[in-house]
C-alpha positions as CSV (number, residue, x, y, z in Angstrom):
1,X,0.0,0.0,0.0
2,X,1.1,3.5,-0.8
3,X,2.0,6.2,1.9
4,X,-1.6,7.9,2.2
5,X,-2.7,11.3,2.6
6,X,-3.8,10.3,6.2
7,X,-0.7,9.6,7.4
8,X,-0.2,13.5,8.1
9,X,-2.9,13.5,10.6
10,X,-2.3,10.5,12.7
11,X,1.1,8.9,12.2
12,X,4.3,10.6,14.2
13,X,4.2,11.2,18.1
14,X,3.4,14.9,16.9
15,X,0.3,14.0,15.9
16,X,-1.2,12.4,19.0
17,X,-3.8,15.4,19.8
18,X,-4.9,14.9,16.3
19,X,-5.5,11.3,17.0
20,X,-6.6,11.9,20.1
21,X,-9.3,13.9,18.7
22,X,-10.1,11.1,16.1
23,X,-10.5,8.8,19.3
24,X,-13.0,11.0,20.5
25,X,-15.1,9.9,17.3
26,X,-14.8,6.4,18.3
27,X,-12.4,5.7,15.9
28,X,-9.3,2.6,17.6
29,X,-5.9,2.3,16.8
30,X,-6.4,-0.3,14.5
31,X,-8.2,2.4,12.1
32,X,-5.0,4.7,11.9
33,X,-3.7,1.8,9.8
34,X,-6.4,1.9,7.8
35,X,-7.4,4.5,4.5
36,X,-9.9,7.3,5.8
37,X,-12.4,7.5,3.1
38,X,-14.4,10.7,2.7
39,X,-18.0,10.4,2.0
40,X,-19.8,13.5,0.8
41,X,-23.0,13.2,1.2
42,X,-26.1,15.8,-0.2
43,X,-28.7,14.5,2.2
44,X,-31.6,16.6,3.1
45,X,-35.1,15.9,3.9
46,X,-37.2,18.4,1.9
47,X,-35.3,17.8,-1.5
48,X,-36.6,14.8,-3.2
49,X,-34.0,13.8,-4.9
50,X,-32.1,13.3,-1.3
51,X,-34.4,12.6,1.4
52,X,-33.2,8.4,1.4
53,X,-29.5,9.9,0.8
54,X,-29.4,9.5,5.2
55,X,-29.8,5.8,4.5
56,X,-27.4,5.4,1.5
57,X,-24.9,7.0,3.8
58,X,-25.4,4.3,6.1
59,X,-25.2,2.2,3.8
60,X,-21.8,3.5,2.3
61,X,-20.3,3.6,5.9
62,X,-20.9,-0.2,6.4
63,X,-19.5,-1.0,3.1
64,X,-16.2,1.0,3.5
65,X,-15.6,-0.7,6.8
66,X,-16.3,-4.3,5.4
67,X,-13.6,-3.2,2.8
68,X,-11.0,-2.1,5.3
69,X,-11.1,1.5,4.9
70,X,-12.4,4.1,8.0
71,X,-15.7,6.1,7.1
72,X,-15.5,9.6,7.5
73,X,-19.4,11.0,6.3
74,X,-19.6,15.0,5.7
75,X,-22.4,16.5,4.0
76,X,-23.0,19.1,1.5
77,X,-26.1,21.5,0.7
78,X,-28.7,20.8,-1.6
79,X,-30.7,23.0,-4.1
80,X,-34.2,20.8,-5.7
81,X,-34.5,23.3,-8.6
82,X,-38.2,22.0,-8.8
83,X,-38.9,23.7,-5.6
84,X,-36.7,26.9,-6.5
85,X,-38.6,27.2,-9.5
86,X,-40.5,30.2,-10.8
87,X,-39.4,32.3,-7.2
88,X,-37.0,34.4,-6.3
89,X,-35.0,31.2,-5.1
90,X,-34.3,29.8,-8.4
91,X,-31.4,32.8,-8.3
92,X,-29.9,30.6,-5.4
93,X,-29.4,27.5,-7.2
94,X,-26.4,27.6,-10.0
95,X,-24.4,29.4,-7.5
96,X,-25.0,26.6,-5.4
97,X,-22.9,24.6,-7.4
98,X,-19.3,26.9,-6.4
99,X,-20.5,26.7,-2.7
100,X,-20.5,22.7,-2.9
101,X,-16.9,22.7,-4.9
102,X,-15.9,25.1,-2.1
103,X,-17.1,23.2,0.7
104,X,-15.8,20.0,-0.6
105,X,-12.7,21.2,-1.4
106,X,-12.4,22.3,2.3
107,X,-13.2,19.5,4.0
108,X,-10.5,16.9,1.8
109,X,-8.3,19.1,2.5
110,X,-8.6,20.1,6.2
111,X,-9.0,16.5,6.8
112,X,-6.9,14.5,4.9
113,X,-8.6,12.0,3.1
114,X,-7.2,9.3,1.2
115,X,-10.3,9.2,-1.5
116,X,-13.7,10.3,-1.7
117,X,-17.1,8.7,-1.8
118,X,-19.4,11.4,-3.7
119,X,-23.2,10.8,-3.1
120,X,-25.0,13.4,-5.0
121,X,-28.4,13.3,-7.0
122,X,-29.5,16.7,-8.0
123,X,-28.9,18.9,-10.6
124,X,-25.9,21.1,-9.3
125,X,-24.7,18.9,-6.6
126,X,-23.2,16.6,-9.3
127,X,-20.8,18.8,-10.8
128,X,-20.0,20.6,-7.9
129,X,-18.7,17.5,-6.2
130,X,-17.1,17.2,-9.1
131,X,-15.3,20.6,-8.9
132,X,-14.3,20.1,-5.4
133,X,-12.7,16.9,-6.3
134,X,-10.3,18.0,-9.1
135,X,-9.1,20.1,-7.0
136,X,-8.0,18.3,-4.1
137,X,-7.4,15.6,-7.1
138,X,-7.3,12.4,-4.7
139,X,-9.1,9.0,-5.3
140,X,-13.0,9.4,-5.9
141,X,-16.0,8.0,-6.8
142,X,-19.4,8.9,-7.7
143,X,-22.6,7.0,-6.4
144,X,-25.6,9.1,-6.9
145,X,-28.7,8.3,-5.3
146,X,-30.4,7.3,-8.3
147,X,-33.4,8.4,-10.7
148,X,-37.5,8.4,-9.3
149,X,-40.1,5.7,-10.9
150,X,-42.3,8.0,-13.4
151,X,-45.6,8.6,-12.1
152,X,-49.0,7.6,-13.7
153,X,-51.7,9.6,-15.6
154,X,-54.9,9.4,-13.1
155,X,-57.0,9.4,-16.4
156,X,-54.7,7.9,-19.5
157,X,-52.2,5.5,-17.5
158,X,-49.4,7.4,-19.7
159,X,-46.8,8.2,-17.2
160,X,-46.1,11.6,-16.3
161,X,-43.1,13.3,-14.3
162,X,-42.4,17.0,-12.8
163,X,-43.1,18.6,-16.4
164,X,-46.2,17.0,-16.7
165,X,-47.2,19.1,-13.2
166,X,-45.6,22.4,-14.9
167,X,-47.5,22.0,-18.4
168,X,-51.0,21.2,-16.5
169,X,-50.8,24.3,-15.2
170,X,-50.6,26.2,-18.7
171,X,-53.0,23.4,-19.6
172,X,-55.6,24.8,-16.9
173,X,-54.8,28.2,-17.5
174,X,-56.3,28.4,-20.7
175,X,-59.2,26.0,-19.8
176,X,-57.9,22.7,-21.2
177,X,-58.1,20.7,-17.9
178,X,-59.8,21.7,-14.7
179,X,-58.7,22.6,-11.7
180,X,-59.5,19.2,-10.4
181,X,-57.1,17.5,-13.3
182,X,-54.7,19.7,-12.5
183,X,-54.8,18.6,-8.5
184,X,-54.7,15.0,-9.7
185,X,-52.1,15.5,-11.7
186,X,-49.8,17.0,-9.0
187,X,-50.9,14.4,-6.1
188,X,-49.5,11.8,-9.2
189,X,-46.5,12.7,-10.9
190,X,-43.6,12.3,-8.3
191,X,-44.2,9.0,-6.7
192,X,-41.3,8.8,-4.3
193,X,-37.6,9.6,-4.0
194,X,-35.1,10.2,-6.7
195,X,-34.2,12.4,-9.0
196,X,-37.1,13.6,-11.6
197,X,-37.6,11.2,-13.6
198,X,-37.0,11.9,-17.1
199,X,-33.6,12.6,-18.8
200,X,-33.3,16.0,-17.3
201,X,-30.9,17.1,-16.1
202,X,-30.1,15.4,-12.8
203,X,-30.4,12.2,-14.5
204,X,-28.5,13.5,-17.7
205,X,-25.2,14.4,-15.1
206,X,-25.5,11.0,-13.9
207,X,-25.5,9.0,-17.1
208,X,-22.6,10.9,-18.2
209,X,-20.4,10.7,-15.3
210,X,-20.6,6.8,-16.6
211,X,-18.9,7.7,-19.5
212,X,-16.5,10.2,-17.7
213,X,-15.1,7.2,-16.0
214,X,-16.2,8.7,-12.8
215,X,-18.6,6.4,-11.9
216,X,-19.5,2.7,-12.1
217,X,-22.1,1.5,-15.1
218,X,-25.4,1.8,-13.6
219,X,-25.1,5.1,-12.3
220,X,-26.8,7.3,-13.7
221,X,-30.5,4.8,-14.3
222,X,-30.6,2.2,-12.0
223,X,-34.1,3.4,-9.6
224,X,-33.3,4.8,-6.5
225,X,-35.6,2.4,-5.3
226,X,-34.4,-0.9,-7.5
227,X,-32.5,-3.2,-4.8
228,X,-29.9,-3.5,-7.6
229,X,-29.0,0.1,-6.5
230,X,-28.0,-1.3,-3.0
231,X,-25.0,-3.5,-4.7
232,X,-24.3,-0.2,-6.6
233,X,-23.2,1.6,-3.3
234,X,-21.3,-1.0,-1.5
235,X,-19.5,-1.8,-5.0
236,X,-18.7,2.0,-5.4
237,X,-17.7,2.0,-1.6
238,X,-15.7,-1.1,-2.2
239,X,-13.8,0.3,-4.9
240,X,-12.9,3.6,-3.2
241,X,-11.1,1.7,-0.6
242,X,-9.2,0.0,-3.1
243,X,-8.3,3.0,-5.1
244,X,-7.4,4.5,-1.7
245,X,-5.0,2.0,-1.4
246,X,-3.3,2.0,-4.9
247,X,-3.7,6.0,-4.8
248,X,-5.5,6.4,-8.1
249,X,-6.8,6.8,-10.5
250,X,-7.8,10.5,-9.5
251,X,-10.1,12.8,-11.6
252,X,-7.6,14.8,-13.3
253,X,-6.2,11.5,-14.6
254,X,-9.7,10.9,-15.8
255,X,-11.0,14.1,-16.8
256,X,-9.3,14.4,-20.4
257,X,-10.2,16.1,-23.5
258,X,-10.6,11.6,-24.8
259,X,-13.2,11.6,-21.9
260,X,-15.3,14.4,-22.2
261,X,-15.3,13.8,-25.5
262,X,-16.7,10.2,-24.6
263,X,-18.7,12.1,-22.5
264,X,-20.8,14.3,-25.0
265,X,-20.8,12.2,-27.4
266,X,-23.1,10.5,-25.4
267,X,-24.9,13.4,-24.4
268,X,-25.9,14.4,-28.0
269,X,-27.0,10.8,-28.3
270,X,-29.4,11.0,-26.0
271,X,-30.3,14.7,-26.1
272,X,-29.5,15.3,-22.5
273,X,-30.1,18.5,-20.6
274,X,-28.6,21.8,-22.1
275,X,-27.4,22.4,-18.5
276,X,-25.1,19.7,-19.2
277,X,-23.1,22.1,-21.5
278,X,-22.8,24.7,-18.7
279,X,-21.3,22.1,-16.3
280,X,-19.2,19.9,-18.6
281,X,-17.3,23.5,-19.9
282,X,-16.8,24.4,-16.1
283,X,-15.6,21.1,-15.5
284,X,-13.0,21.1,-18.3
285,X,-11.8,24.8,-16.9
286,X,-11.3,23.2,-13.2
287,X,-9.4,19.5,-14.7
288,X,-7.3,22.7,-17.0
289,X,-8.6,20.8,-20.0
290,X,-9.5,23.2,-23.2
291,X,-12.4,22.5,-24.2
292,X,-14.9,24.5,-26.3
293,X,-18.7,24.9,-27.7
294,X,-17.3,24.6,-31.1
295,X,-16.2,21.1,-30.0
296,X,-19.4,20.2,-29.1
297,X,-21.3,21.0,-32.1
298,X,-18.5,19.1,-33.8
299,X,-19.2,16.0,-31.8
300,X,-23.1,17.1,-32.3
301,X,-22.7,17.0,-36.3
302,X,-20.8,13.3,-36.2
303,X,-23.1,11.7,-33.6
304,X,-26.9,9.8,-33.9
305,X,-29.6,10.9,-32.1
306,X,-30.5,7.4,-31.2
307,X,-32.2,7.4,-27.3
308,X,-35.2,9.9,-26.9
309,X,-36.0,10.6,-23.4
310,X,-38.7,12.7,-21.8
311,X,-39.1,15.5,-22.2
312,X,-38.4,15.4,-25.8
313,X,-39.6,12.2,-25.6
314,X,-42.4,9.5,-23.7
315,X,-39.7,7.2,-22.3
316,X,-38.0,7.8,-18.7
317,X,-34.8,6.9,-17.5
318,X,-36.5,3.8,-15.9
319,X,-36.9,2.5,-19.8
320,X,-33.8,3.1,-20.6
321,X,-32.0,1.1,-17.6
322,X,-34.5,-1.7,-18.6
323,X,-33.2,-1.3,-22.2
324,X,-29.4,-1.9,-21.0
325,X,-28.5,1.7,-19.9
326,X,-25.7,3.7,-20.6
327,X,-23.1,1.1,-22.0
328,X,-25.7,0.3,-23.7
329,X,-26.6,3.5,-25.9
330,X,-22.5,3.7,-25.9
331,X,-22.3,0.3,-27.8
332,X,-24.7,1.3,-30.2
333,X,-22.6,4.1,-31.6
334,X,-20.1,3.3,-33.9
335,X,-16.6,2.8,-32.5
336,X,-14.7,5.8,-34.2
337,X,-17.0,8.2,-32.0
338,X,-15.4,6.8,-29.2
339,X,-12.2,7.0,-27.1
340,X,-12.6,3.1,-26.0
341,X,-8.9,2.8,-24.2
342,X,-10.3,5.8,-21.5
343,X,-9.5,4.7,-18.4
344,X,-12.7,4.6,-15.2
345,X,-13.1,4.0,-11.4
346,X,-13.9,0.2,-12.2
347,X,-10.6,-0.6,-13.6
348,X,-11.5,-1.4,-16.6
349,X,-11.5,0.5,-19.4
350,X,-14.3,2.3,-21.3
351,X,-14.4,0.1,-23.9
352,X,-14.1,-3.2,-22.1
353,X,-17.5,-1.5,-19.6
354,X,-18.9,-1.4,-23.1
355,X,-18.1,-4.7,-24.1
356,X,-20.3,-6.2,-21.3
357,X,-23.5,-4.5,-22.2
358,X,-25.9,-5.3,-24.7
359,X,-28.8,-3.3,-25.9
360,X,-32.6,-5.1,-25.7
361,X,-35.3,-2.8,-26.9
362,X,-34.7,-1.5,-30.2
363,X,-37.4,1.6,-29.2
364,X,-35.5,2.4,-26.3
365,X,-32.1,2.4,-27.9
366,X,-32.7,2.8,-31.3
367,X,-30.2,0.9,-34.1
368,X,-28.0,3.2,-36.4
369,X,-30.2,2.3,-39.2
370,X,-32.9,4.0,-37.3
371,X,-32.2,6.7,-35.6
372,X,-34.5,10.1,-34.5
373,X,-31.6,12.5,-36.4
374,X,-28.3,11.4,-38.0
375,X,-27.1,14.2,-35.5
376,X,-26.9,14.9,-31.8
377,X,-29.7,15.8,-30.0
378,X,-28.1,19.1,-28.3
379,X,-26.3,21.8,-30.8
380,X,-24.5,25.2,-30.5
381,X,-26.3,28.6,-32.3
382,X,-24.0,31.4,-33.4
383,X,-25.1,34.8,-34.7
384,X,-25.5,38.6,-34.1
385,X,-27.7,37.5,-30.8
386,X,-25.1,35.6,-29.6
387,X,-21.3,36.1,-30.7
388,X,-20.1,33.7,-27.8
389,X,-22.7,31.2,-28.7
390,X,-26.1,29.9,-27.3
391,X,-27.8,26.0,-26.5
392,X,-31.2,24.0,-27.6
393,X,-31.8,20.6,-27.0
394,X,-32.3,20.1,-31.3
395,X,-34.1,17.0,-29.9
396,X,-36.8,18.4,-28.3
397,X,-37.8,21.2,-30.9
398,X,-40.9,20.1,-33.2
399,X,-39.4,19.6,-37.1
400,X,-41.9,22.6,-37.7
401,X,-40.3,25.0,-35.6
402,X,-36.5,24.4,-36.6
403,X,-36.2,27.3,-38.3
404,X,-38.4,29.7,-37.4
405,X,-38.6,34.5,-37.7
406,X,-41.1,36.0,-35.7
407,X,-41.7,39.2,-33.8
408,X,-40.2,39.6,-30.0
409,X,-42.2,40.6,-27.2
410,X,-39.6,41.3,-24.5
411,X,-39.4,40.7,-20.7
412,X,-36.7,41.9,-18.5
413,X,-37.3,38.9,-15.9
414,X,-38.5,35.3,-16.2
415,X,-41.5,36.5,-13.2
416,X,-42.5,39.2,-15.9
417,X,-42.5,36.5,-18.7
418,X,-44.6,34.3,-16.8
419,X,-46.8,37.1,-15.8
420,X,-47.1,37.9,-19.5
421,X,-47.5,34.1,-20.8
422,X,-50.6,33.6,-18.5
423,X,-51.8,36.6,-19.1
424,X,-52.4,36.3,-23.0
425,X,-49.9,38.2,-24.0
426,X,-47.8,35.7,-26.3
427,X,-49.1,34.9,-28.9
428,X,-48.7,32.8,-32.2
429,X,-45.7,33.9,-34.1
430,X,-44.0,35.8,-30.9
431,X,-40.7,35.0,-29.8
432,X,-40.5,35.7,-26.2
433,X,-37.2,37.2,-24.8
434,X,-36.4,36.8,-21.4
435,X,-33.2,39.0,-20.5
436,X,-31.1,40.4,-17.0
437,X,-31.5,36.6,-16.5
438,X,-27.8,35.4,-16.9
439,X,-24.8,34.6,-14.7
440,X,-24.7,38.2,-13.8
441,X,-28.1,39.6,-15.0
442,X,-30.1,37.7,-12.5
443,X,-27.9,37.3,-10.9
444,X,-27.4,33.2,-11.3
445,X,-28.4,32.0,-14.2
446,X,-32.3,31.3,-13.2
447,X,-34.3,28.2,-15.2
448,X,-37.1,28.7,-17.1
449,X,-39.2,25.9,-17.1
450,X,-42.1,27.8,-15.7
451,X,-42.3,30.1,-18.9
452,X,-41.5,27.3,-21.2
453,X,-44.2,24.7,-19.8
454,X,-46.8,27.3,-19.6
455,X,-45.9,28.0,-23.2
456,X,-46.6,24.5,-23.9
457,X,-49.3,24.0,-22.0
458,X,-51.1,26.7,-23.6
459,X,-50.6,25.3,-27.0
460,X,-48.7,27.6,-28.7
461,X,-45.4,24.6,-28.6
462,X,-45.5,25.3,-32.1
463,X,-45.9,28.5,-32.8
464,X,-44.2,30.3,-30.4
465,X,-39.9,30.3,-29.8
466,X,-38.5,31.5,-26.8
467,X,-34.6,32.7,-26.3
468,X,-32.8,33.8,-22.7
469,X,-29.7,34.4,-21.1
470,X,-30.7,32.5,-18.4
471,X,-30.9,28.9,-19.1
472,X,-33.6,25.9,-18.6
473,X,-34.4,23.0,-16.6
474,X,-33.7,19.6,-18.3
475,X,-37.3,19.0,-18.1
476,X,-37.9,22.0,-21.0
477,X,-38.4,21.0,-24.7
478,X,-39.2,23.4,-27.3
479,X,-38.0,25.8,-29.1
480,X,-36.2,27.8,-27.1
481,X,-32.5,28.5,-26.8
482,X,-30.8,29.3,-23.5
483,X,-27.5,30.7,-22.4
484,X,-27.6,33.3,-25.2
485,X,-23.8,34.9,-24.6
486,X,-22.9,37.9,-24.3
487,X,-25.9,38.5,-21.7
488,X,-27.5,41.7,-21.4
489,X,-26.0,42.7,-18.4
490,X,-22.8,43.0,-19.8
491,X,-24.1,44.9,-23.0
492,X,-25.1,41.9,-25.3
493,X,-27.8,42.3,-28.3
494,X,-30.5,40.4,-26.4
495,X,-30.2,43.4,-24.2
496,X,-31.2,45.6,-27.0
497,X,-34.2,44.5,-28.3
498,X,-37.5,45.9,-28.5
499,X,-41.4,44.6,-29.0
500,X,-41.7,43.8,-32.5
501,X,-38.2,43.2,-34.3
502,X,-37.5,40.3,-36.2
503,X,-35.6,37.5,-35.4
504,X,-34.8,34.4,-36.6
505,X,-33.8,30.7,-35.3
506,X,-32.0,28.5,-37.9
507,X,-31.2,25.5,-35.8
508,X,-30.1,23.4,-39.3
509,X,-27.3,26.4,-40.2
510,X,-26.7,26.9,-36.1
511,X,-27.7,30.8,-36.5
512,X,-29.6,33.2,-34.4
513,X,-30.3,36.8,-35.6
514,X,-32.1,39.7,-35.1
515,X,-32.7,41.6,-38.2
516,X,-31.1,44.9,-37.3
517,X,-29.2,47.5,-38.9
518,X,-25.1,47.8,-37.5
519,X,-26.1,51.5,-37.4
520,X,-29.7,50.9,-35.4
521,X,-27.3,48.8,-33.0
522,X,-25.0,51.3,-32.1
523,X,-27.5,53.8,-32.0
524,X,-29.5,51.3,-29.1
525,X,-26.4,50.9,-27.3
526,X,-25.2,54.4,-27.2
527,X,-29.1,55.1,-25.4
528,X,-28.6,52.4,-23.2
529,X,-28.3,52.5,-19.6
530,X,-25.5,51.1,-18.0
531,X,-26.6,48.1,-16.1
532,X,-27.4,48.6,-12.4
533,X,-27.0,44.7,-10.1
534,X,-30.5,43.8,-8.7
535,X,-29.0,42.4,-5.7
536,X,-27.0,44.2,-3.2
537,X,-25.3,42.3,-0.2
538,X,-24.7,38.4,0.5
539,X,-23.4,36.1,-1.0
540,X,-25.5,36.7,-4.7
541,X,-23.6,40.2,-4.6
542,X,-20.5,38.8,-4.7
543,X,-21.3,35.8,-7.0
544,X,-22.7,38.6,-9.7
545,X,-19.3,40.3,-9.6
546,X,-17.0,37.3,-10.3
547,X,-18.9,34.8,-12.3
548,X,-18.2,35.1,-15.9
549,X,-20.5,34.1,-19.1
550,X,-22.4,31.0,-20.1
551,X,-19.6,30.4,-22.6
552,X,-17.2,29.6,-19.7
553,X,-19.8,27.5,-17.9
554,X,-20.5,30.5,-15.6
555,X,-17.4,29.4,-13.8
556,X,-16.5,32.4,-11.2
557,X,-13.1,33.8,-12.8
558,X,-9.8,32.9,-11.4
């Protein structure tokens, strides 16, 4: 066994307070021979996604000790962007994601661990885990807590997640359902714990942390509820004692440009979250890995869109773990798209992980012969609106509205917008702008699946586009395209606009555009006022004046 990290807090006569102190945490002599493992936990009891994550830590603990490694749980915070949603506390969650790297990073260090457990679920706990890890770059592992069952329709039977709740309400705004739908579609839709259930963007962090090599197959769709995820944790414990022991491999020996290529290559395969853009370029800037949206809509252009998932599509993640999983949608995809010799936490190498899977629902995981799009389900826009670039989930926009000019009808907030949608406002041929909702704007970034559900909901899904500096929830499809870069806060286009100009969304040529002059552009910009922070004092203060652009994965600058 290698010298470990621990020995600087318990071996040496110097270091008998500090041991003392472990004592005092009913830890024996014995265990200073022994590798502390970390476990970073995200429990809480309100969020949904970690309300079991008590018992998986349990779980964990007992696992680590059978392996011959000491347990030493921590926990994290925990933002459910579901609950966030729509209120002023949706500003709170991607900032949440540098508080978790922080806090990570401070315990591993202060502490001394010899490797890391990570138990996230949620959307920003993932990668900020993640971020905390590469930098203390020792031995880790990521178990998440696993995905929720989908729910059922009260009425149809068809199964039905958190979006369903979100479009009911648009649906019952406009007197499509009643109220009493509406009720028993919310009492319906989220039977029990886990992530949401459909590839958003929880799930869609998950599933690719598989093909990051951060994480053991099964990750990201096993149920949390499936006693198959169970094995998953003590394996994942099991292995982190292990690793411990060798002393690797750690994440900056994983995280290369091979594996994030792996990485999004599944991601436009199965049309995963847009977030997953924002957190895989803020991951590349922490591993010190360049990595760029131009790269991605290579890898978008090369790869098949061959697994639809809600909300583009009517399977959930549950289908899709039936159908094989991960490895599975992987070993569909012809080998050249791949970086097979990548190595993971199992030991084994991509490739040989992929080797042991085998796809068995054709639906699911569609063949290459059959596939929703010859390219990737997420893509990269360009243009006058967006010099630094924007993201839509191509995979969950109607073939109708891929290229699409209307008229904008602006809002300066996503509460406005909402006000405005369910008002009657929008209307068919609008494209609704939602601006000051960026990194810095909002300040953090808010998602807007409130707006985009009620647009759907209120049947205008084909008729009506919407595009924001803020960004959406994995559970939004449409057309709408998020993380529109530069934002208006820091003097971007969309900040410019006014009711009625003309803009058009070419998702085939990757271009957005307003139809404006040069000359009526510098003569807005010239009038406009220089932008004032809505937010003064705490921590969203602060977070507003370092965090850069979407294009850097809203990463706070160094």
């Amino acid at each position: 066994m290698k010298k470990m990290v621990s020995d600087q807090i318990k071996l040496g006569n110097e270091r008998a307070p500090h041991r003392s102190l472990l004592f005092a945490c009913g830890m024996s002599r014995a265990d200073m021979k022994k590798p502390f493992i970390g476990i970073c936990n995200s429990y809480e009891s309100f969020v949904p996604g970690h309300c079991h994550l008590n018992k998986v830590g349990e779980i964990v603990k007992q696992a680590v000790i059978a392996a011959g490694g000491v347990p030493m749980e921590f926990n994290t915070i925990a933002v459910c962007d579901g609950i966030a949603m729509a209120h002023p506390g949706m500003k709170f969650s991607l900032p949440s994601r540098e508080l978790i790297a922080d806090s990570v990073e401070t315990v591993a260090r202060a502490h001394c661990f010899d490797a890391l457990i990570c138990i996230p679920n949620c959307d920003k706990i993932v990668p900020g885990m993640l971020l905390g890890a590469l930098r203390v770059n020792i031995p880790t592992i990521f178990c998440s807590g696993g995905p929720m069952a989908p729910g059922k329709h009260p009425k149809t039977g068809k199964d039905t997640d958190l979006n369903s709740v979100f479009e009911a309400v648009g649906a019952e705004n406009v007197g499509k359902i009643t109220k009493k739908d509406l009720a028993a579609v919310e009492e319906t839709s989220c039977p029990g714990c886990g992530s949401c259930s459909g590839m958003f963007t929880a799930n869609s962090m998950n599933c690719l942390y598989e093909a990051l090599g951060l994480a053991l197959p099964g990750n990201g769709t096993i149920l949390a509820t499936d006693k198959r995820r169970v094995a998953l944790w003590q394996a994942a414990a099991k292995r982190a004692v292990e690793m411990a022991k060798k002393g690797g491999p750690c994440p900056r020996e994983l995280i290369t440009k091979e594996s994030l290529d792996n990485a999004l290559t599944l991601d436009m395969a199965m049309g995963g979250s847009t977030n997953t853009v924002l957190h895989t370029l803020a991951i590349a800037r922490e591993a010190g890995v360049d990595y760029s949206l131009q790269r991605m809509n290579e890898l978008s252009a090369r790869t098949p869109y061959i697994c639809k998932l809600a909300p583009s599509g009517h399977y959930h993640v549950s289908d899709l773990d039936k159908a094989g999983g991960i490895m599975a949608i992987l070993g569909r995809l012809p080998k050249k798209l791949l970086n097979l010799k990548t190595k993971t936490v199992s030991g084994k190498t991509l490739g040989q992980q992929i080797a042991a899977a085998k796809a068995t629902n054709d639906d699911v995981i569609r063949t290459l012969d059959n596939p929703y799009s010859k390219d990737g389900g997420l893509c990269v826009l360009w243009g006058n609106l967006a010099e630094k670039g924007s993201v839509v989930k191509k995979g969950g926009v109607a073939p109708s509205m891929m290229t699409f000019t209307g008229k904008a009808i602006c809002f300066d907030s996503q509460e406005e917008a909402c006000a405005g949608i369910l008002s009657g406002k929008v209307k068919a041929g609008h494209v609704v702008v939602i601006r000051y909702e960026g990194p810095k704007g909002g300040p953090g970034m808010q998602e807007m699946l409130a707006p985009t559900s009620y647009i759907i909901g209120a049947g205008l899904g084909e008729s009506v586009a919407l595009i924001t500096d803020g960004r959406f929830s994995g559970a939004t499809h449409g057309a709408c395209v998020g993380h529109v870069s530069p934002e208006a806060a820091e003097g971007g286009l969309i900040g410019l606009l006014k009711d009625g100009d003309e803009i058009t969304i070419d998702i085939p040529n990757r271009a957005i555009n307003a139809k404006l002059a040069k000359s009526e552009i510098a003569k807005r910009r010239k009038a406009l006022k220089p932008w004032q922070p809505r937010i003064r004092g705490g921590w969203l203060e602060r977070y507003a004046q370092f965090v850069g652009n979407a294009s850097t994965g809203a990463s706070l600058k160094k």
